[in-house]
TIKOL-547532 format. One line per 8 residues: number of its first residue (from 1); their letters; for each residue x, y, z of N, C-alpha, C. Coordinates in nm, 3 decimals. Layout:
<nodes>
NUM	a	X,Y,Z,X,Y,Z,X,Y,Z ~ ... .
</nodes>
This chain:
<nodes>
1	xxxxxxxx	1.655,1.470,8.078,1.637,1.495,7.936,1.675,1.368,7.858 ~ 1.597,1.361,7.784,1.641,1.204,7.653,1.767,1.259,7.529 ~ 1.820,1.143,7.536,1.903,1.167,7.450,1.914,1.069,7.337 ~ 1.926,1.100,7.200,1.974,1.042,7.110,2.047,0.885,7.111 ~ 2.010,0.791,7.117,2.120,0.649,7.107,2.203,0.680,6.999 ~ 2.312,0.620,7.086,2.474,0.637,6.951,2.489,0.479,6.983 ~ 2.512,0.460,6.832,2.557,0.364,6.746,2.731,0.309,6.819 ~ 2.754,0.193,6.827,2.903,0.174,6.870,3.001,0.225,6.807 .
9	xxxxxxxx	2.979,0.338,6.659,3.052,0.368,6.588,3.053,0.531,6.578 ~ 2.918,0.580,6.706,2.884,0.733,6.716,2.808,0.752,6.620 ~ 2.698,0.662,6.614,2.647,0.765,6.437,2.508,0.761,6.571 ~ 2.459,0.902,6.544,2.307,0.938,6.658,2.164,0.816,6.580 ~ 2.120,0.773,6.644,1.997,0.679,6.606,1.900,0.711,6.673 ~ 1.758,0.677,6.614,1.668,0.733,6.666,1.611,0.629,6.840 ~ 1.565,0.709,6.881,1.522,0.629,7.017,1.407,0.524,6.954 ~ 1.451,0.403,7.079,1.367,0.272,7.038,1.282,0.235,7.163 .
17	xxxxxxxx	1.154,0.200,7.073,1.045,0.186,7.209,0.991,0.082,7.163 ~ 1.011,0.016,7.306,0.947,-0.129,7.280,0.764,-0.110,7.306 ~ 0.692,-0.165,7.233,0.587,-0.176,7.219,0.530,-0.346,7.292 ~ 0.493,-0.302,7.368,0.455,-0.443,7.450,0.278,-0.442,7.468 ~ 0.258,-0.566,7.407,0.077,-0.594,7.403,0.065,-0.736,7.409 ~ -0.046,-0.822,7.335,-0.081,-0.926,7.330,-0.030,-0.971,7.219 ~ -0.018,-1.116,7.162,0.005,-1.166,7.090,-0.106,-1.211,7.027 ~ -0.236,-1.181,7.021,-0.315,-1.212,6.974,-0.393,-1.066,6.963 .
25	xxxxxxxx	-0.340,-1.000,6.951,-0.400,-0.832,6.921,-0.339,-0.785,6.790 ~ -0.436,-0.809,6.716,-0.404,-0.777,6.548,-0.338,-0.625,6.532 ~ -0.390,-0.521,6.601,-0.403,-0.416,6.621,-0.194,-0.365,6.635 ~ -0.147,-0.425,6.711,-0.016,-0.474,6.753,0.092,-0.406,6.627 ~ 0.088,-0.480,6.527,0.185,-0.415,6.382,0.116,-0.288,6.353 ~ 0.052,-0.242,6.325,-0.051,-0.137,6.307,0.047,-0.026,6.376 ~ 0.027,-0.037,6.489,0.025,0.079,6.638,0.190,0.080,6.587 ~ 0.283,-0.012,6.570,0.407,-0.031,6.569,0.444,0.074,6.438 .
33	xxxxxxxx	0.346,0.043,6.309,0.387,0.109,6.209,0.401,0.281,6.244 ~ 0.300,0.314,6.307,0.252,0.467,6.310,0.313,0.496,6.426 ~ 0.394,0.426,6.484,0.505,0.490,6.612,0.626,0.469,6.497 ~ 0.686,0.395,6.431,0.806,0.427,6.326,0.816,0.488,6.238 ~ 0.679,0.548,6.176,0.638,0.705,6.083,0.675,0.828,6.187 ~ 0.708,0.834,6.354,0.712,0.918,6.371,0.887,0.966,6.394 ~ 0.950,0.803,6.327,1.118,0.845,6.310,1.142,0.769,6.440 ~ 1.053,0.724,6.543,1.172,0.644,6.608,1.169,0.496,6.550 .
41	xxxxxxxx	1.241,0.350,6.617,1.277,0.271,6.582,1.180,0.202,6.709 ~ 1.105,0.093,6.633,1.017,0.005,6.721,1.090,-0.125,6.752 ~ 1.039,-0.183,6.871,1.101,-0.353,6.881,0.916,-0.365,6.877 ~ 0.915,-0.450,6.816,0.772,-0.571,6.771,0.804,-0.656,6.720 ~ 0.917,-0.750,6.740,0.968,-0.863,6.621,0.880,-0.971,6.770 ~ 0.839,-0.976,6.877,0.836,-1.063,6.983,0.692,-1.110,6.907 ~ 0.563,-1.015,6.804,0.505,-1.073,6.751,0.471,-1.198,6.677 ~ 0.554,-1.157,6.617,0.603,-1.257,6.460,0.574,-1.405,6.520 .
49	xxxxxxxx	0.629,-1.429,6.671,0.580,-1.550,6.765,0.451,-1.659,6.711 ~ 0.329,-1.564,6.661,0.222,-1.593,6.626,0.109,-1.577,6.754 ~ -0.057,-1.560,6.744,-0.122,-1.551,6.830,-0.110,-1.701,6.947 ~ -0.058,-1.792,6.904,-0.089,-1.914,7.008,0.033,-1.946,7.054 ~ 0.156,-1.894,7.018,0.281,-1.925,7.092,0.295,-1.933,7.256 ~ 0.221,-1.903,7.323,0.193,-1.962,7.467,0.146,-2.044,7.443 ~ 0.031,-2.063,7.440,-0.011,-2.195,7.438,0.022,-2.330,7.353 ~ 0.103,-2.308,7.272,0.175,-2.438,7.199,0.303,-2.488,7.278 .
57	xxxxxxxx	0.356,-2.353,7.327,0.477,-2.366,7.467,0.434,-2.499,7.534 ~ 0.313,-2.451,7.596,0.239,-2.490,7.768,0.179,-2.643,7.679 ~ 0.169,-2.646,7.591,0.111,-2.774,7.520,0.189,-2.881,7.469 ~ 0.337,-2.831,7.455,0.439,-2.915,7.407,0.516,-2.950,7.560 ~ 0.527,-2.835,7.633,0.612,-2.844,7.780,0.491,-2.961,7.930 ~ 0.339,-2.998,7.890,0.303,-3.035,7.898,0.315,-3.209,7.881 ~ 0.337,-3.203,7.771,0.352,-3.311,7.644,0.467,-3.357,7.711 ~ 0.517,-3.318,7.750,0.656,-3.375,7.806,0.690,-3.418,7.995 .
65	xxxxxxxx	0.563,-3.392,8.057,0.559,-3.435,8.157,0.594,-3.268,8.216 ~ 0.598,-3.204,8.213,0.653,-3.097,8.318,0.525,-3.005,8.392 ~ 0.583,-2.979,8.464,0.509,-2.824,8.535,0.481,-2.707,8.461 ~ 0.436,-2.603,8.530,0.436,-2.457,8.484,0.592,-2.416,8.524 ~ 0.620,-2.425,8.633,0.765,-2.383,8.731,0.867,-2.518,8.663 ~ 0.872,-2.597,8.599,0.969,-2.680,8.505,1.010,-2.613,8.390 ~ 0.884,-2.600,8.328,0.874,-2.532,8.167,0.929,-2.404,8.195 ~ 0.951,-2.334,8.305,1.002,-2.217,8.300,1.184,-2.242,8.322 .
73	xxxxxxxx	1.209,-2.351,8.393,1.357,-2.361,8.378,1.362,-2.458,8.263 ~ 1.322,-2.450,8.119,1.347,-2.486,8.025,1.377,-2.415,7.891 ~ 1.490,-2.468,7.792,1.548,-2.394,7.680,1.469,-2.272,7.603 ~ 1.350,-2.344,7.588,1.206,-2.238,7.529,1.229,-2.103,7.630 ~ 1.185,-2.137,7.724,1.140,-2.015,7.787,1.237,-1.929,7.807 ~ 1.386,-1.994,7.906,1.464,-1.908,7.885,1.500,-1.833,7.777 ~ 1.502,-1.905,7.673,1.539,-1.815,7.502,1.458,-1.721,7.501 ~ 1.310,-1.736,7.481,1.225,-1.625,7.500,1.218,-1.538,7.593 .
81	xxxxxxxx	1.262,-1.532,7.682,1.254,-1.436,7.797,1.378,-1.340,7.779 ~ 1.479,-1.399,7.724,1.650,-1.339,7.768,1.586,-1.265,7.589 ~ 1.567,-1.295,7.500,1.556,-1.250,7.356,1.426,-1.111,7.395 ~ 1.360,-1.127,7.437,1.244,-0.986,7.508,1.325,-0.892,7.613 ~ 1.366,-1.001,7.680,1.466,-0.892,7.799,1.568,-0.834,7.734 ~ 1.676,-0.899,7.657,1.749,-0.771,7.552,1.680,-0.662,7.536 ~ 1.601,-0.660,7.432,1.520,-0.573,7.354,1.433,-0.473,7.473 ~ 1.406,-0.521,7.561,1.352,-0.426,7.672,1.429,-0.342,7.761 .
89	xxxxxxxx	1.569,-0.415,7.764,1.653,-0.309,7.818,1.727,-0.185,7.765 ~ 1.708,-0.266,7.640,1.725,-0.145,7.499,1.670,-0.051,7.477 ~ 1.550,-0.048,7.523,1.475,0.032,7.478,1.487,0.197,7.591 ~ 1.440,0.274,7.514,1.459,0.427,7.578,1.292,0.450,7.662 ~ 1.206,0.387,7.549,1.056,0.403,7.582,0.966,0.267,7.554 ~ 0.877,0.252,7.634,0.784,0.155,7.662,0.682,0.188,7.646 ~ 0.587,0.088,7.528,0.429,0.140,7.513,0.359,0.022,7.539 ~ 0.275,0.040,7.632,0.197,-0.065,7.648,0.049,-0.074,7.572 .
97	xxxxxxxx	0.011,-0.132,7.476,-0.147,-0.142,7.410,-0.209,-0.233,7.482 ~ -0.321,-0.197,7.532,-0.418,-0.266,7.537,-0.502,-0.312,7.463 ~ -0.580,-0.447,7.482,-0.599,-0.529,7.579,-0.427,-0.624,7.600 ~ -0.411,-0.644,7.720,-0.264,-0.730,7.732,-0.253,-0.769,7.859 ~ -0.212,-0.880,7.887,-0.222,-0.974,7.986,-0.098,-0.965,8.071 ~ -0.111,-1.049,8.148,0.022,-1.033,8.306,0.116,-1.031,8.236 ~ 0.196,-1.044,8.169,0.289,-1.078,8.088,0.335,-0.955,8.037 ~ 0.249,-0.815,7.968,0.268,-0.695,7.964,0.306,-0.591,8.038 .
105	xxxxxxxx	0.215,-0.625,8.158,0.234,-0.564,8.252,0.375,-0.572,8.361 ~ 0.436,-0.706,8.326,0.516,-0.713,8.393,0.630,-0.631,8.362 ~ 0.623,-0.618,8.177,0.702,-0.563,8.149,0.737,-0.418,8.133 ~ 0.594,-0.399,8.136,0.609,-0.238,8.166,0.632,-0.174,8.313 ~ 0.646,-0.239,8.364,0.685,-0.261,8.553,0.812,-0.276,8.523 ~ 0.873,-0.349,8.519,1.008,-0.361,8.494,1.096,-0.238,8.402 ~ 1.042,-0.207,8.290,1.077,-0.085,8.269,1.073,0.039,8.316 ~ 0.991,0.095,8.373,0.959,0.177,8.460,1.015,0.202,8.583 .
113	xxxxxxxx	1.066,0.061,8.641,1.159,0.048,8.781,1.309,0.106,8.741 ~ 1.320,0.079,8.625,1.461,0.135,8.612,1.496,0.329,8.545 ~ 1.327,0.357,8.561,1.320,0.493,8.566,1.312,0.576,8.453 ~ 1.302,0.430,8.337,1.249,0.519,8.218,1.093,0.529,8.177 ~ 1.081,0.588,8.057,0.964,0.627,8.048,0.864,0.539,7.981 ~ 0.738,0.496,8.026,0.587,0.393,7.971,0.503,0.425,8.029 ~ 0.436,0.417,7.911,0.312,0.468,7.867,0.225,0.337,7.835 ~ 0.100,0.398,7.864,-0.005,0.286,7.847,-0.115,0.340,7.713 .
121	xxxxxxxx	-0.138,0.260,7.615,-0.244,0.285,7.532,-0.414,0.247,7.577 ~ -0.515,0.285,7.655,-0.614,0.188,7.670,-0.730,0.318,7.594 ~ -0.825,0.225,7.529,-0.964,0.266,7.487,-1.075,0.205,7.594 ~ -1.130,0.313,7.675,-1.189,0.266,7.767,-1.181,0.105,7.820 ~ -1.119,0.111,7.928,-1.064,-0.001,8.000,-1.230,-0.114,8.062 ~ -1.227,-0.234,8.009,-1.300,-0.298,8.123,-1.300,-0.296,8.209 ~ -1.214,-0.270,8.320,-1.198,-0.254,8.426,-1.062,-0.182,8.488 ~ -1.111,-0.059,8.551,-1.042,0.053,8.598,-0.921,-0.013,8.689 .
129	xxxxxxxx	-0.791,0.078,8.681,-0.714,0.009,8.756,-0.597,0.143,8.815 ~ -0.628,0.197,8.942,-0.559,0.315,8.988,-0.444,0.239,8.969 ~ -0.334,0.135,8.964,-0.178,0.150,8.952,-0.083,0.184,8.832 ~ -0.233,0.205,8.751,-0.168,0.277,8.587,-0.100,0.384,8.608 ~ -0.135,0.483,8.739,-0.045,0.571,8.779,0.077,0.606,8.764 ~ 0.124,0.435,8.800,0.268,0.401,8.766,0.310,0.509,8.622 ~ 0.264,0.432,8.560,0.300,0.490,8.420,0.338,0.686,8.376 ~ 0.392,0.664,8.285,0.457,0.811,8.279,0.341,0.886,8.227 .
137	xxxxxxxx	0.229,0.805,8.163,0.129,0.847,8.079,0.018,0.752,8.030 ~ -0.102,0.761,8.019,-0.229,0.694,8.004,-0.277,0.748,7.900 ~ -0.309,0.720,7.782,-0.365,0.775,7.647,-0.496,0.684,7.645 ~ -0.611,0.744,7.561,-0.738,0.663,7.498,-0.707,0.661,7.400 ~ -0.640,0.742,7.332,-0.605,0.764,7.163,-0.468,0.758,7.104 ~ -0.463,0.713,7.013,-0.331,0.690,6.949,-0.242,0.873,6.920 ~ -0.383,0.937,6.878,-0.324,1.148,6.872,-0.256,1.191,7.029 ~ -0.309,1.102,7.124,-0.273,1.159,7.231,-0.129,1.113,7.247 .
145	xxxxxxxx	-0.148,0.957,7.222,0.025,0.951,7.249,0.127,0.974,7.143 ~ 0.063,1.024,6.988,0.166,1.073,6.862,0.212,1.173,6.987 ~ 0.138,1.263,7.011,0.169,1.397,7.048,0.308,1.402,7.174 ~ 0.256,1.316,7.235,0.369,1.322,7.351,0.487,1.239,7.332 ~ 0.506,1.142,7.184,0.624,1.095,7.126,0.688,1.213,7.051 ~ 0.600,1.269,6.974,0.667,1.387,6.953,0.767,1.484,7.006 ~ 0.680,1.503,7.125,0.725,1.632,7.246,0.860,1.530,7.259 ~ 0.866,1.429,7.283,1.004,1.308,7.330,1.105,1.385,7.267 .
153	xxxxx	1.073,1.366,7.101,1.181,1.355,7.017,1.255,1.506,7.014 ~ 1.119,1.609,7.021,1.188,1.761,7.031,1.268,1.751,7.114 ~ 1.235,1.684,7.216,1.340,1.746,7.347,1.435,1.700,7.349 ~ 1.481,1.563,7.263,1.595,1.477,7.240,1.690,1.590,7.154 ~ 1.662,1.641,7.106,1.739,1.725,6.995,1.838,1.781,7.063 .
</nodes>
């Protein structure tokens, strides 16, 4: 059963679900707004990044002589990774929107390993993929997954 997050001071807060997609999926704040109309608390600040923040990474870490496997033991990346990984371990629930790249997926893998609950948003998928299974839940529609955030929150009560 889900329970309520308490505050370090005991005050009950609403459950927080990280919303994990693309950074170049406009769609992204949108989906975020109409999951925090339903009273829980979203993480989407990893947006704000802008659509090309990989690639200005890989273009500056470039610029500097390095690798892919360099740039990853570098200040950038670690910051970004440990600042997402907070916020993902925080979280009670995981939504994945599609369209979203390795990078999503990893993270909704990673959440899921530790046995909580993600969900995938897709509108007919380009290409079918049986390990969505994984997931606690597969929606085409945004009504499908209000509904089963809902059912969340009743049962949190």
């Amino acid at each position: 059963m889900l329970n309520w997050r308490c505050s370090k001071k005991g005050i009950k807060m609403a459950m927080k679900v990280y919303l994990i997609g693309s950074l170049r999926n406009p769609e992204v704040p949108k989906l975020a707004n109409q999951i925090r109309e339903l009273g829980f608390e979203v993480f989407d600040d990893w947006y704000a990044a802008g659509p090309e923040a990989d690639d200005k990474w890989r273009d500056y870490e470039k610029g500097r002589g390095h690798s892919f496997k360099e740039a990853l033991k570098g200040y950038a990346a670690k910051h970004v990774f440990q600042f997402d990984r907070k916020h993902l371990d925080e979280c009670d629930i995981a939504v994945l929107q599609m369209p979203a790249g390795k990078s999503g997926h990893l993270e909704l893998g990673v959440h899921l390993g530790k046995g909580k609950r993600g969900y995938i948003l897709v509108d007919d998928p380009e290409r079918w993929d049986v390990m969505y299974l994984f997931a606690t839940g597969v929606f085409d529609d945004f009504n499908e997954l209000k509904a089963e955030l809902k059912k969340l929150k009743k049962e949190a009560k």
